[in-house]
C-alpha positions as a LaTeX table, in Angstrom:
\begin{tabular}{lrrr}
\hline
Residue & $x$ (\AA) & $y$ (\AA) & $z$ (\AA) \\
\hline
Unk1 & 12.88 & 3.75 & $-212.90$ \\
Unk2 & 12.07 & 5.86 & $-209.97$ \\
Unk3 & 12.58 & 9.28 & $-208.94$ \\
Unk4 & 14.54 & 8.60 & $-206.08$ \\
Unk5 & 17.29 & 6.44 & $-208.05$ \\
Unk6 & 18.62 & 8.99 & $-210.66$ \\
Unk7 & 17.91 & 11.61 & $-207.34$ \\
Unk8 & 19.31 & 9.96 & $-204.37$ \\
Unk9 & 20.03 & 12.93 & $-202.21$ \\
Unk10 & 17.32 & 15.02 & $-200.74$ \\
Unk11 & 19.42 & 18.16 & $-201.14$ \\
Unk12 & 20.24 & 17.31 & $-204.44$ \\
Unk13 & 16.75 & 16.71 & $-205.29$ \\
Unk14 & 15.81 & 20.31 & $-203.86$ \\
Unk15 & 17.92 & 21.75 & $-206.19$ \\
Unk16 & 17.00 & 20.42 & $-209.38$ \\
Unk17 & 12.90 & 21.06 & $-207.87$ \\
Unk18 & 13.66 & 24.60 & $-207.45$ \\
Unk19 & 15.43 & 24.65 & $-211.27$ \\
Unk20 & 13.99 & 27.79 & $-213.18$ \\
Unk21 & 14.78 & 25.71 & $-215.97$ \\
Unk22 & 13.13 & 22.12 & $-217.34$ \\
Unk23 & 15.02 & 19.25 & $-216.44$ \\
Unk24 & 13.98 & 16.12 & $-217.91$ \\
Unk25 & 15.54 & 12.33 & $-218.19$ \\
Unk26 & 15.20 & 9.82 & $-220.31$ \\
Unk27 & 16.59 & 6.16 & $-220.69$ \\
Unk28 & 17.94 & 4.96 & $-224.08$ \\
Unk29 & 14.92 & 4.42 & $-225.46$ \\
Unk30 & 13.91 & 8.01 & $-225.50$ \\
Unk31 & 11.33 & 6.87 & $-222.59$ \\
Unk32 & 10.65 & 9.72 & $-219.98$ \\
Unk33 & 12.32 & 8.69 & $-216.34$ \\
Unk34 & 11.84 & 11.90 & $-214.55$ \\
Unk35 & 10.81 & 15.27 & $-214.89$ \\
Unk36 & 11.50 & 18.21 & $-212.23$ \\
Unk37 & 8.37 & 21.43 & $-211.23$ \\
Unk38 & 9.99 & 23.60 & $-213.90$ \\
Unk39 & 8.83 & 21.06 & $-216.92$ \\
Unk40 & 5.52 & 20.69 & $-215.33$ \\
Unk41 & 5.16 & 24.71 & $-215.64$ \\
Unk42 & 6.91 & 24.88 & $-219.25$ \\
Unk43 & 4.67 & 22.34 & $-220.71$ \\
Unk44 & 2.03 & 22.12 & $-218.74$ \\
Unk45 & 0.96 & 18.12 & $-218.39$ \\
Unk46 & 1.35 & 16.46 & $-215.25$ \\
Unk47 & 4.15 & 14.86 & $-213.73$ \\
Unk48 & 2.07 & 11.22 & $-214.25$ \\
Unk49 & 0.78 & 12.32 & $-218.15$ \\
Unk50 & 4.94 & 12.60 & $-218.78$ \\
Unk51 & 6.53 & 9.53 & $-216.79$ \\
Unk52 & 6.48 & 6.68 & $-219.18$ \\
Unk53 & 6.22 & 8.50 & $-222.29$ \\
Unk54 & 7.93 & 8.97 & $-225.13$ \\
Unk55 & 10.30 & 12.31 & $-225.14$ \\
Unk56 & 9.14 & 12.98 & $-228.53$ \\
Unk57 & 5.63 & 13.60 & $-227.09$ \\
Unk58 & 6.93 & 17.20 & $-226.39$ \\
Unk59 & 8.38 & 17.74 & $-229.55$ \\
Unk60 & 6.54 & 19.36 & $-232.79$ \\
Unk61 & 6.95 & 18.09 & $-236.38$ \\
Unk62 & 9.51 & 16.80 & $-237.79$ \\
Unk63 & 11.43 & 16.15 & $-235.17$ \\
Unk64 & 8.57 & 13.95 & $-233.83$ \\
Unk65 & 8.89 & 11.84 & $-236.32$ \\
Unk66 & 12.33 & 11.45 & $-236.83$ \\
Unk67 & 13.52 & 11.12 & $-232.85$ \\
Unk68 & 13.71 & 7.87 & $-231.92$ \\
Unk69 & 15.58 & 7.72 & $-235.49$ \\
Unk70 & 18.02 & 10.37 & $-234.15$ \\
Unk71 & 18.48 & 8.04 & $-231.00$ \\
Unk72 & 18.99 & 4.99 & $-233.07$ \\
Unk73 & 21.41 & 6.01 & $-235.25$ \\
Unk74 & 23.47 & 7.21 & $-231.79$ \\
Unk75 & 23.27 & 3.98 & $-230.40$ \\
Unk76 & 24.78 & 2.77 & $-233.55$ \\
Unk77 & 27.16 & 4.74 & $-234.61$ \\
Unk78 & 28.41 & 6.83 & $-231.28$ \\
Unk79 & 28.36 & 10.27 & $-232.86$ \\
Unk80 & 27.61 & 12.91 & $-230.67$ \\
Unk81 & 25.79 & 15.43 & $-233.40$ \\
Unk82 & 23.93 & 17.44 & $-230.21$ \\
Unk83 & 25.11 & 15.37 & $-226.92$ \\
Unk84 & 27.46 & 18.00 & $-224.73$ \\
Unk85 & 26.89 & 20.65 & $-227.41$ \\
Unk86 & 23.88 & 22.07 & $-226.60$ \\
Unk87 & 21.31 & 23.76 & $-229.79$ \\
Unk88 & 18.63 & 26.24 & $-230.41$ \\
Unk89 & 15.22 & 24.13 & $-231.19$ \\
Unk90 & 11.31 & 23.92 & $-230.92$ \\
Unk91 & 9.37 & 22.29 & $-228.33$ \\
Unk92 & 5.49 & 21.91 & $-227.86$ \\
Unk93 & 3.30 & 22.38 & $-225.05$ \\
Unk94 & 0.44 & 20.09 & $-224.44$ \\
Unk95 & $-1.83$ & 22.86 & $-225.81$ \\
Unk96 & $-0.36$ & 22.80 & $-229.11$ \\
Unk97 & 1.51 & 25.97 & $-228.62$ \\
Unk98 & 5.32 & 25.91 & $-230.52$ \\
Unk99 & 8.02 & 28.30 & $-228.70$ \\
Unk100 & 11.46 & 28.88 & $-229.33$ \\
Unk101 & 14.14 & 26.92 & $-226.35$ \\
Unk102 & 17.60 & 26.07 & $-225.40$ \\
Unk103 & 18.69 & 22.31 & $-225.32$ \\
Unk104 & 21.78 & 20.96 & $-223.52$ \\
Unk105 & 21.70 & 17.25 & $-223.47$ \\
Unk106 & 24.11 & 14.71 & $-221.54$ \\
Unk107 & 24.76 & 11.28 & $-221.02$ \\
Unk108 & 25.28 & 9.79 & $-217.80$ \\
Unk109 & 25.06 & 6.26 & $-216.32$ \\
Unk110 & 23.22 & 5.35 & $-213.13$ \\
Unk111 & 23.81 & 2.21 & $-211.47$ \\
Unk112 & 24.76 & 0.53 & $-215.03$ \\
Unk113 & 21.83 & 2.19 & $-217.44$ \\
Unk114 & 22.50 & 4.32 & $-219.85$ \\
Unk115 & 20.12 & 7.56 & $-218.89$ \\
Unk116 & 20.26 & 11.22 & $-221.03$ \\
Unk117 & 19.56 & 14.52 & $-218.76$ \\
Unk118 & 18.18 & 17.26 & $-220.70$ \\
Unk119 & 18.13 & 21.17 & $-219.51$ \\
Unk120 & 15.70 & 23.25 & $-221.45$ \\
Unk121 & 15.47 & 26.95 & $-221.37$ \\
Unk122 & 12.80 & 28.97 & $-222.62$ \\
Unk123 & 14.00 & 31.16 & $-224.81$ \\
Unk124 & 10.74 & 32.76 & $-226.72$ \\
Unk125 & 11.23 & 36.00 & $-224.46$ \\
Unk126 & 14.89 & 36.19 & $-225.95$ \\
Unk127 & 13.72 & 35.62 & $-229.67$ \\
Unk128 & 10.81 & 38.04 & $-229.79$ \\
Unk129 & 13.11 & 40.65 & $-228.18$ \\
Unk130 & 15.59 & 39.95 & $-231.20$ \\
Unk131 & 12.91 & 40.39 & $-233.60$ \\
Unk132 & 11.77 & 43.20 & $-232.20$ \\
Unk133 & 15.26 & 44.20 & $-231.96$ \\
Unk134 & 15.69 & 43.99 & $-236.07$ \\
Unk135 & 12.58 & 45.20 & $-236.81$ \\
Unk136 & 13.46 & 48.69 & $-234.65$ \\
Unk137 & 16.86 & 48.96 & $-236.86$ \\
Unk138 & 14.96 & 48.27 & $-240.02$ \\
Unk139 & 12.44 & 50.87 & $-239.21$ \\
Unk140 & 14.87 & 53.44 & $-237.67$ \\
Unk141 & 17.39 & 53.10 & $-240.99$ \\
Unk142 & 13.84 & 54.03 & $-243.23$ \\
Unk143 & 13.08 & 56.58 & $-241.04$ \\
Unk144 & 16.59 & 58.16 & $-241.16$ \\
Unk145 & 17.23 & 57.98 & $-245.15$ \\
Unk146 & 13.87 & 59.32 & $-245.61$ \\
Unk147 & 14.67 & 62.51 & $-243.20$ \\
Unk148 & 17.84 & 62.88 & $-244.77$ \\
Unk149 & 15.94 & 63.16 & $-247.92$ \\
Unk150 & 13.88 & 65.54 & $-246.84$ \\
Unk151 & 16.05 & 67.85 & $-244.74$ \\
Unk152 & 16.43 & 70.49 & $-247.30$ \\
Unk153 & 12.43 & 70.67 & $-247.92$ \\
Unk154 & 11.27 & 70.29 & $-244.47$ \\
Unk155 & 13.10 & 72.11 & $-242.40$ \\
Unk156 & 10.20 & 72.80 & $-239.59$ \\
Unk157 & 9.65 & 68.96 & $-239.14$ \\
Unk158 & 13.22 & 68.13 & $-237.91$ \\
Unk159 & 12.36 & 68.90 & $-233.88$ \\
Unk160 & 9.37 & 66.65 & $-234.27$ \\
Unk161 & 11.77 & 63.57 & $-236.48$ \\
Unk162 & 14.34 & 64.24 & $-233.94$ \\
Unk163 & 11.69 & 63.26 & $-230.65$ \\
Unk164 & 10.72 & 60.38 & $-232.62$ \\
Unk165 & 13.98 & 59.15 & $-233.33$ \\
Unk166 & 15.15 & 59.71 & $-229.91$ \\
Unk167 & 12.04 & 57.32 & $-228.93$ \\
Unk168 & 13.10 & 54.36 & $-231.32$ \\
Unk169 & 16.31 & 54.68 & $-229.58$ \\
Unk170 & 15.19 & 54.15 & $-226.64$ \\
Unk171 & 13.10 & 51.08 & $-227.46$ \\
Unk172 & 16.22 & 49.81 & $-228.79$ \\
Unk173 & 17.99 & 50.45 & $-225.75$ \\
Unk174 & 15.16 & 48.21 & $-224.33$ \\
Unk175 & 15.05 & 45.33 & $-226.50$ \\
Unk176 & 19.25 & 45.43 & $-225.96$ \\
Unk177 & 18.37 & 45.69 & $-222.06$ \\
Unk178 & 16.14 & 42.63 & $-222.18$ \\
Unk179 & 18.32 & 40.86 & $-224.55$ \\
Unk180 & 21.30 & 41.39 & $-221.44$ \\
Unk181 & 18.78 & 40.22 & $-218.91$ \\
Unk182 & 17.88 & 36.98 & $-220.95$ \\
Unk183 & 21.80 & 36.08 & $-221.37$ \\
Unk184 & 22.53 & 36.87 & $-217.06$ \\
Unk185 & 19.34 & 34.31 & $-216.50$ \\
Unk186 & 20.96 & 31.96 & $-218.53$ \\
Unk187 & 24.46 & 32.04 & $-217.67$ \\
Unk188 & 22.75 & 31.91 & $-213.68$ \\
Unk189 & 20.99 & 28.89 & $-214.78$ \\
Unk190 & 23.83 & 27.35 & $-216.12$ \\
Unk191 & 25.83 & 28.15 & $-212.98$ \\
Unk192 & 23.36 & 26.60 & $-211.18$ \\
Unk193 & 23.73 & 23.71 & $-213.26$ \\
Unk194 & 27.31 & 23.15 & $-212.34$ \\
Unk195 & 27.02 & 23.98 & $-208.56$ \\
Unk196 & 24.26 & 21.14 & $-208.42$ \\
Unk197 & 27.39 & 18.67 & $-209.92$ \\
Unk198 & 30.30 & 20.00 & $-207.37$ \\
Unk199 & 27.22 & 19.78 & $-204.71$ \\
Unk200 & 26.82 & 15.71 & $-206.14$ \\
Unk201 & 30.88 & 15.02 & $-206.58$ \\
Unk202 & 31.30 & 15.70 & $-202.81$ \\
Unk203 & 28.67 & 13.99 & $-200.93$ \\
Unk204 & 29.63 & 10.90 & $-203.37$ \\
Unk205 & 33.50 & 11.38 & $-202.35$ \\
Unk206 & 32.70 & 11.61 & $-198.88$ \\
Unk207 & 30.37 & 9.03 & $-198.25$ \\
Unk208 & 32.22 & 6.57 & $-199.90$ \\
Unk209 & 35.49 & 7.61 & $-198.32$ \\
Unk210 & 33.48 & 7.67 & $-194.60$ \\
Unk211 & 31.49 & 3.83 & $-194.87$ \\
Unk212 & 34.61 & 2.90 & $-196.94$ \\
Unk213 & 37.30 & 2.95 & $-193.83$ \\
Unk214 & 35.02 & 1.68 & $-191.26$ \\
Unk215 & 33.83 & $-1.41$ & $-193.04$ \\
Unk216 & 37.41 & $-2.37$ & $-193.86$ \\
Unk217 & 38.38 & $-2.08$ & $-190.06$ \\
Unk218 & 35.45 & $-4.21$ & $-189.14$ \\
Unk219 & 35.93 & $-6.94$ & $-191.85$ \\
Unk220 & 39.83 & $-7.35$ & $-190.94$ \\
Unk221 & 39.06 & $-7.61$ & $-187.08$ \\
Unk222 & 36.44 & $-9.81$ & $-188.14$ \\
Unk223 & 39.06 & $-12.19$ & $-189.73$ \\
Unk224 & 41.57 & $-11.77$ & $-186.90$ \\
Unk225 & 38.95 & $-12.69$ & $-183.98$ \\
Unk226 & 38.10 & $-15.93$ & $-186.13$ \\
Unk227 & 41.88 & $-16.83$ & $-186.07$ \\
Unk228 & 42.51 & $-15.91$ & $-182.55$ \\
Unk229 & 39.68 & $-18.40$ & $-181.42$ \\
Unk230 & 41.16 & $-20.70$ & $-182.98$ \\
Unk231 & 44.21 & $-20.35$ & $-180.92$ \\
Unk232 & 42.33 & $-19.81$ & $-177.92$ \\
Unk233 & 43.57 & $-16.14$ & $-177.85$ \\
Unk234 & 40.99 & $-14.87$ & $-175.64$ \\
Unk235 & 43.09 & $-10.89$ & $-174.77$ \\
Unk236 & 43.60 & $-10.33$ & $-178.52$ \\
Unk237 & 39.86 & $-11.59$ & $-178.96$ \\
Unk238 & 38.60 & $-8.80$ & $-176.89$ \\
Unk239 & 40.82 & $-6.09$ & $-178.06$ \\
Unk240 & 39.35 & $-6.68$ & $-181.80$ \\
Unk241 & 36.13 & $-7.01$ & $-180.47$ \\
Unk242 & 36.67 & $-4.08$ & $-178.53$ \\
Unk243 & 37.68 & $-2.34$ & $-182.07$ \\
Unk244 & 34.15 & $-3.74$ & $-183.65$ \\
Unk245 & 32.18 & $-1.67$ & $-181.10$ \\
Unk246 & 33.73 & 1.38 & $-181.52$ \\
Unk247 & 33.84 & 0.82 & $-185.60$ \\
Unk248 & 30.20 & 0.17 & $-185.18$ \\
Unk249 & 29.64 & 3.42 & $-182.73$ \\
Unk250 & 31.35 & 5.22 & $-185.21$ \\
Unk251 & 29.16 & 4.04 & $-188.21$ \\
Unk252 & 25.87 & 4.91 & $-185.94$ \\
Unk253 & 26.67 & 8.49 & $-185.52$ \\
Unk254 & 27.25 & 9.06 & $-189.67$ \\
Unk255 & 24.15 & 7.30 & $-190.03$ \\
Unk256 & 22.50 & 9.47 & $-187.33$ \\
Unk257 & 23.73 & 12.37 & $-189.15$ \\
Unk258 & 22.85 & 11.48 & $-192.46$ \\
Unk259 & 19.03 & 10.68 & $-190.48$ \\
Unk260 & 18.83 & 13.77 & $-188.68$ \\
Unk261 & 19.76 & 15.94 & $-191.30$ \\
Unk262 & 16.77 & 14.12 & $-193.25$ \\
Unk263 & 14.38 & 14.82 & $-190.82$ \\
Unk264 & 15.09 & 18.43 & $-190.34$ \\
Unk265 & 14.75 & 19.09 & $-193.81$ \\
Unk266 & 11.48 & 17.13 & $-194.51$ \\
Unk267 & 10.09 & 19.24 & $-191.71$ \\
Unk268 & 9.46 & 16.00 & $-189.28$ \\
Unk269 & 11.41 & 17.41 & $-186.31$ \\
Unk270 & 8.45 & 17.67 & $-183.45$ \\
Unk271 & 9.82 & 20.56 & $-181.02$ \\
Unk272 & 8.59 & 19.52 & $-177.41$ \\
Unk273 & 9.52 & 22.35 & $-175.00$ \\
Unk274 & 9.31 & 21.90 & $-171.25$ \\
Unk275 & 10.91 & 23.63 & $-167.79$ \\
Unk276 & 14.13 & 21.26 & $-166.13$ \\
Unk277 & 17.26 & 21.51 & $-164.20$ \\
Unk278 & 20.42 & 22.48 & $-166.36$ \\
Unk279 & 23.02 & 20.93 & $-163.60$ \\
Unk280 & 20.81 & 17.52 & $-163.74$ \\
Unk281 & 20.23 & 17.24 & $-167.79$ \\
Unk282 & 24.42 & 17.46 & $-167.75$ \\
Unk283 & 25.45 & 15.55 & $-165.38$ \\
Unk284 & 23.52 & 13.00 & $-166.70$ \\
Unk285 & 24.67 & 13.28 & $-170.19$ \\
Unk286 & 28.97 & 13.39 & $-168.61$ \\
Unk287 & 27.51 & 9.87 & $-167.30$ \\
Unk288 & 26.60 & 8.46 & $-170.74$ \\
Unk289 & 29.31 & 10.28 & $-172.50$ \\
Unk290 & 32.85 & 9.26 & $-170.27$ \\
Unk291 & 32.26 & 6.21 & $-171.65$ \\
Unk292 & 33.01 & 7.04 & $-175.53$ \\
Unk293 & 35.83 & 9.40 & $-174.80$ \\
Unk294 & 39.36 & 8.36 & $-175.60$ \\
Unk295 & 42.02 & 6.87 & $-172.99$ \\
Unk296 & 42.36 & 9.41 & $-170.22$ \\
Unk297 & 39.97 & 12.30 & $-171.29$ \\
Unk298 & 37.69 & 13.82 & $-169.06$ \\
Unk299 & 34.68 & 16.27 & $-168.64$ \\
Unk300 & 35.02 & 19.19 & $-165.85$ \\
Unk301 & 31.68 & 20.95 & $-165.14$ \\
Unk302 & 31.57 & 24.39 & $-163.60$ \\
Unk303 & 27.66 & 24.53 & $-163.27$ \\
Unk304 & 25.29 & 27.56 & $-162.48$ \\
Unk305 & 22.43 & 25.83 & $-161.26$ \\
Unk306 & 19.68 & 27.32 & $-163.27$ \\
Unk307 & 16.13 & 26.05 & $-164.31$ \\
Unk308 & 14.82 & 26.87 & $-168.64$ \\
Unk309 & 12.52 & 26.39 & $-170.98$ \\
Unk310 & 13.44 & 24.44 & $-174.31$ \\
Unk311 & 14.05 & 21.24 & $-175.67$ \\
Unk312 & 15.75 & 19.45 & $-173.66$ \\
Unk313 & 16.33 & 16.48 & $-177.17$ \\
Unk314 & 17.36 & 18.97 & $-179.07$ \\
Unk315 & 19.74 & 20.12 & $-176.79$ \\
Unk316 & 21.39 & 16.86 & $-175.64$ \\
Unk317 & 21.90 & 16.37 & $-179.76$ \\
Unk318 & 23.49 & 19.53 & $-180.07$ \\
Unk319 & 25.56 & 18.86 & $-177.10$ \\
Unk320 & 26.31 & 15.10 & $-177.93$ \\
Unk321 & 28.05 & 16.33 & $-180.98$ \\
Unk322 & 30.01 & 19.36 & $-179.81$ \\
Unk323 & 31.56 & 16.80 & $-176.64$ \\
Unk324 & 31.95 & 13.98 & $-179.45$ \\
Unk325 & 34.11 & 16.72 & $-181.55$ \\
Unk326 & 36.04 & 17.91 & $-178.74$ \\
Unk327 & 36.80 & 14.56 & $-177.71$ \\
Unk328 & 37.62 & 13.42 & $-181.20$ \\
Unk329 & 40.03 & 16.84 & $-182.10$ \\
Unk330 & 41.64 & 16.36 & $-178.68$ \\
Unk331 & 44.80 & 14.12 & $-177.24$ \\
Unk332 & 44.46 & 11.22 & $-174.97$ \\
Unk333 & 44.42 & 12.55 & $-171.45$ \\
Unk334 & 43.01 & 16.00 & $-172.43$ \\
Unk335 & 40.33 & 17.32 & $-170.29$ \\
Unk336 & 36.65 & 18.77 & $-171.91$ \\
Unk337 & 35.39 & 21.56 & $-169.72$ \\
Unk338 & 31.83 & 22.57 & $-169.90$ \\
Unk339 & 30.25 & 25.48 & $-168.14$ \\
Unk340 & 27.27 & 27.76 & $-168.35$ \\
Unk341 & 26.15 & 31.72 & $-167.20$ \\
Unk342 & 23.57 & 33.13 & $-167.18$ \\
Unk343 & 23.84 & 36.63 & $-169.76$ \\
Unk344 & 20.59 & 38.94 & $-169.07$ \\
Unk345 & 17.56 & 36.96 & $-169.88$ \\
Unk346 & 20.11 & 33.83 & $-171.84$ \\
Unk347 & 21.83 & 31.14 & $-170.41$ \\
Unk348 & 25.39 & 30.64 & $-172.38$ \\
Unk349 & 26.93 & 27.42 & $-172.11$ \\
Unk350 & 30.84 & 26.52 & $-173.33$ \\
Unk351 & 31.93 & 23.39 & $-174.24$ \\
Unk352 & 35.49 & 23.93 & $-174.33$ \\
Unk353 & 38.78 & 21.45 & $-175.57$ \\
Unk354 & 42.37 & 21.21 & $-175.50$ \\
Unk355 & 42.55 & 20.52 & $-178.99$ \\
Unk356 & 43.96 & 20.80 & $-182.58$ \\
Unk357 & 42.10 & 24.07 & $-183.51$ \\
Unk358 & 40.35 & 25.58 & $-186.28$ \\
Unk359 & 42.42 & 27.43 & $-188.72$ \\
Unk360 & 41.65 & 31.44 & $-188.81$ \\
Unk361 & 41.32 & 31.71 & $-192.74$ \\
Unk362 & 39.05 & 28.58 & $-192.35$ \\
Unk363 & 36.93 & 29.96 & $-189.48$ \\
Unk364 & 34.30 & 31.42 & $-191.90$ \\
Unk365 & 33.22 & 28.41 & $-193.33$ \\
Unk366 & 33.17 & 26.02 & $-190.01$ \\
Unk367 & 28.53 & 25.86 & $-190.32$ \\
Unk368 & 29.07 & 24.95 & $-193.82$ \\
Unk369 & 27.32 & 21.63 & $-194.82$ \\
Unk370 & 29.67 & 18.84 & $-195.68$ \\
Unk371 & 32.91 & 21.36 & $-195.10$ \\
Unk372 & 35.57 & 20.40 & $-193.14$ \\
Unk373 & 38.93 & 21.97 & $-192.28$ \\
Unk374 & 42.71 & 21.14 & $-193.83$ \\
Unk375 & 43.64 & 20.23 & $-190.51$ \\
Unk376 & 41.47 & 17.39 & $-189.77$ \\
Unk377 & 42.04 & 15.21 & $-193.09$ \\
Unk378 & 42.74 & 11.99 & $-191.37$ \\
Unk379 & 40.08 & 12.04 & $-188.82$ \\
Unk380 & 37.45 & 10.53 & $-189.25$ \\
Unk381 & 33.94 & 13.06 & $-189.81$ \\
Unk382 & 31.36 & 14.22 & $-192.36$ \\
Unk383 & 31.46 & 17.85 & $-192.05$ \\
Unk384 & 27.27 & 17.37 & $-191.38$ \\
Unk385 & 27.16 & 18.24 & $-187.21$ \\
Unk386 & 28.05 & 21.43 & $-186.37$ \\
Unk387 & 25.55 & 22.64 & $-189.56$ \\
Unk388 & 23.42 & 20.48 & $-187.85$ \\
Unk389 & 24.51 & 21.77 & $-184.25$ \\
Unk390 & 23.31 & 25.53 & $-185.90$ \\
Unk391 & 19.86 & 24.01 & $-186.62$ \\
Unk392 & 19.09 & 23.06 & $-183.34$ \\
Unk393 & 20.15 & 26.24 & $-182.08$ \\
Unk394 & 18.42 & 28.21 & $-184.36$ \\
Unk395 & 15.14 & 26.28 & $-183.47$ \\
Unk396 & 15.23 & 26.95 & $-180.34$ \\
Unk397 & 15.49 & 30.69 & $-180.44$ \\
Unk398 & 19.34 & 30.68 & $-179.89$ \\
Unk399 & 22.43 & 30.98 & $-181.43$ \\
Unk400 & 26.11 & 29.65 & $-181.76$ \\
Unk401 & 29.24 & 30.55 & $-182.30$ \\
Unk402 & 32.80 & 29.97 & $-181.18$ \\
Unk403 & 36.53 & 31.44 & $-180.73$ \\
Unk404 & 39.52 & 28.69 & $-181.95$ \\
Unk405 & 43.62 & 28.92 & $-181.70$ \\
Unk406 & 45.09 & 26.76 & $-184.19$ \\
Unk407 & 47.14 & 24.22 & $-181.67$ \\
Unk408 & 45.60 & 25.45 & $-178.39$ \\
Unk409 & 42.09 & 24.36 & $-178.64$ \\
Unk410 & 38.30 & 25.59 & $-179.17$ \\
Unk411 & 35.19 & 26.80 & $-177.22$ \\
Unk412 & 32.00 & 26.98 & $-178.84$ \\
Unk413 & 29.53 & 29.05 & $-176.95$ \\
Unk414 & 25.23 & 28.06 & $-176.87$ \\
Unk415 & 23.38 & 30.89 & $-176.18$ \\
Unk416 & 19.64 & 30.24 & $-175.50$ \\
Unk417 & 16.67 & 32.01 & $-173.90$ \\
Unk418 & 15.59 & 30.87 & $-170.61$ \\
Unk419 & 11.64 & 31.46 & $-170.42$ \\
Unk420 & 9.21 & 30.82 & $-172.73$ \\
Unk421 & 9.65 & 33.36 & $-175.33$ \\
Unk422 & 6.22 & 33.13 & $-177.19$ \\
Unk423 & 4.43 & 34.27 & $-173.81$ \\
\hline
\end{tabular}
């Protein structure tokens, strides 16, 4: 099994890669599927040495040999005796070094197999602090019956007990400090943990709910233009086929998205900056985009006509997506208005709609990845462009932001710099 199948997501997979703690998977047969940088560090073997082996390869005796016992005797019987409980045990490094670890196992199934995630957190710091910890109170209760003993004969030496006492405590105070510090990384970690499952739960929910809709609508009109040509309905022909296009349209921009989003996360977005005509790069794009707006919309342009330097791709992606959402949010027969001005050594451009609005106690969370607002449940969207739309910006030395009414509409302002700001 590959990586990439129990890790589908590339911000998923980030995640669990940045994990302080080890996370490692297995299959049924206690075979190693995948193993994240933190196990890598914690037991140091290579990725390769682990993938394919046995789990119990990182265990020391006698659990060695009695694991894939353990894991039978599950299979047979269905007792969970550590599954979703989580236990204090001993792992092994490949060096033959022992330490002292969390385990929290679970059992999940991908695609039909049967796989077992297991989180393991190093835990030697925490023990030795405990000992350490007992061995202080041991040696600070000696210390304190044998002063009491002696307080009557040795008067003189109760300054110099007293300093040393006062220095046990505060090696206590230590080892207590530490011990605190140990239980905040864990409870992080294990927040972490859960935030990586909400983080899962939603892009599953949403891209199942967004491909879900859109196939349906295509596979019904489908069906519908076979039985129309039948009857020689050519009108009703075109409408559905009319109703494929957009479907399809509709399907191309989640999948752009989902692509772009890919791409500027790997890194593979190639910035080309040149010098062009603002009133030309959007008149062109009104051309392309009148054609995808809904019955009776239109664009308005109040244009400075102003020459910059930036991206000019970038740009037309950031600007294909704020048009496409006021179009989308907006009635039939609503007009878009776009204009620009030029702001000290920035050019600002609005892209302005008549539209449903962004709710105020919402407005904080509008760049948000995947988030999108109460008021837009049964339109269609993936909450993915405008976080996208702050990318591009953000590349290009600019900024964006926006002012919203709830039920009178939305601008969102672009705000770039118009020479060449690295000389």
């Amino acid at each position: 099994m590959k990586d990439n199948r129990i890790l589908n997501n590339k911000t998923l997979q980030e995640i669990v890669e940045t994990s302080v703690d080890a996370i490692i998977v297995i299959d049924k047969f206690g075979i190693i599927q995948y193993v994240n940088a933190a196990t890598i560090l914690m037991f140091y073997y290579q990725k390769e040495e682990l993938i394919g082996q046995n789990v119990k390869l990182l265990m020391p005796s006698p659990d060695r040999e009695k694991h894939d016992g353990y894991l039978n005797n599950y299979h047979r019987t269905k007792q969970k005796k550590i599954i979703g409980i989580g236990r204090e045990v001993k792992a092994r490094k490949k060096n033959g070094v022992e330490f002292s670890c969390s385990l929290a196992i679970s059992e999940v199934l991908v695609e039909g197999e049967q796989l077992f995630i297991g989180v393991i957190h190093d835990i030697s710091a925490l023990k030795e602090a405990q000992e350490d910890l007992v061995e202080l109170n041991k040696s600070l209760e000696t210390k304190v019956s044998e002063r009491t003993e002696k307080l009557s004969e040795v008067v003189n030496r109760l300054l110099a007990t007293n300093e040393e006492l006062t220095q046990e405590v505060q090696l206590r105070k230590k080892a207590e400090a530490a011990l605190k510090k140990s239980e905040e990384e864990l409870r992080k970690s294990l927040d972490k943990e859960k935030e990586l499952s909400d983080l899962k739960s939603r892009f599953v929910t949403m891209a199942s709910h967004e491909f879900r809709t859109p196939l349906s609508t295509v596979l019904s009109s489908t069906n519908l233009i076979r039985k129309y040509a039948e009857m020689g309905a050519t009108e009703k022909i075109n409408v559905h086929t009319h109703k494929i296009g957009n479907t399809v349209q509709h399907l191309t921009g989640i999948l752009n998205d989902f692509l772009s989003l890919g791409r500027w996360e790997e890194g593979k977005v190639h910035l080309e900056f040149r010098t062009a005509s603002w009133t030309n790069f959007i008149q062109e794009l009104r051309a392309d985009m009148e054609a995808v707006l809904k019955e009776g919309q239109l664009i308005n342009l109040e244009l400075v006509e102003i020459e910059f330097f930036t991206d000019w791709n970038i740009l037309k992606n950031a600007m294909i997506n704020l048009i496409s959402n006021a179009s989308k949010y907006s009635a039939e027969g609503k007009t878009i208005g776009i204009s620009n001005s030029i702001i000290g050594d920035k050019i600002r451009i609005e892209v302005r709609d008549q539209g449903i609005g962004i709710p105020k106690m919402e407005q904080d969370r509008i760049f948000e990845r995947f988030y999108r607002t109460s008021n837009v449940s049964n339109i269609e969207g993936t909450g993915i462009g405008l976080n996208l739309v702050k990318s591009y910006l953000e590349s290009l030395g600019g900024k964006v932001y926006f002012s919203s009414e709830e039920g009178k509409g939305t601008s969102f302002y672009l705000e770039l710099p118009l020479k060449d700001t690295n000389g």
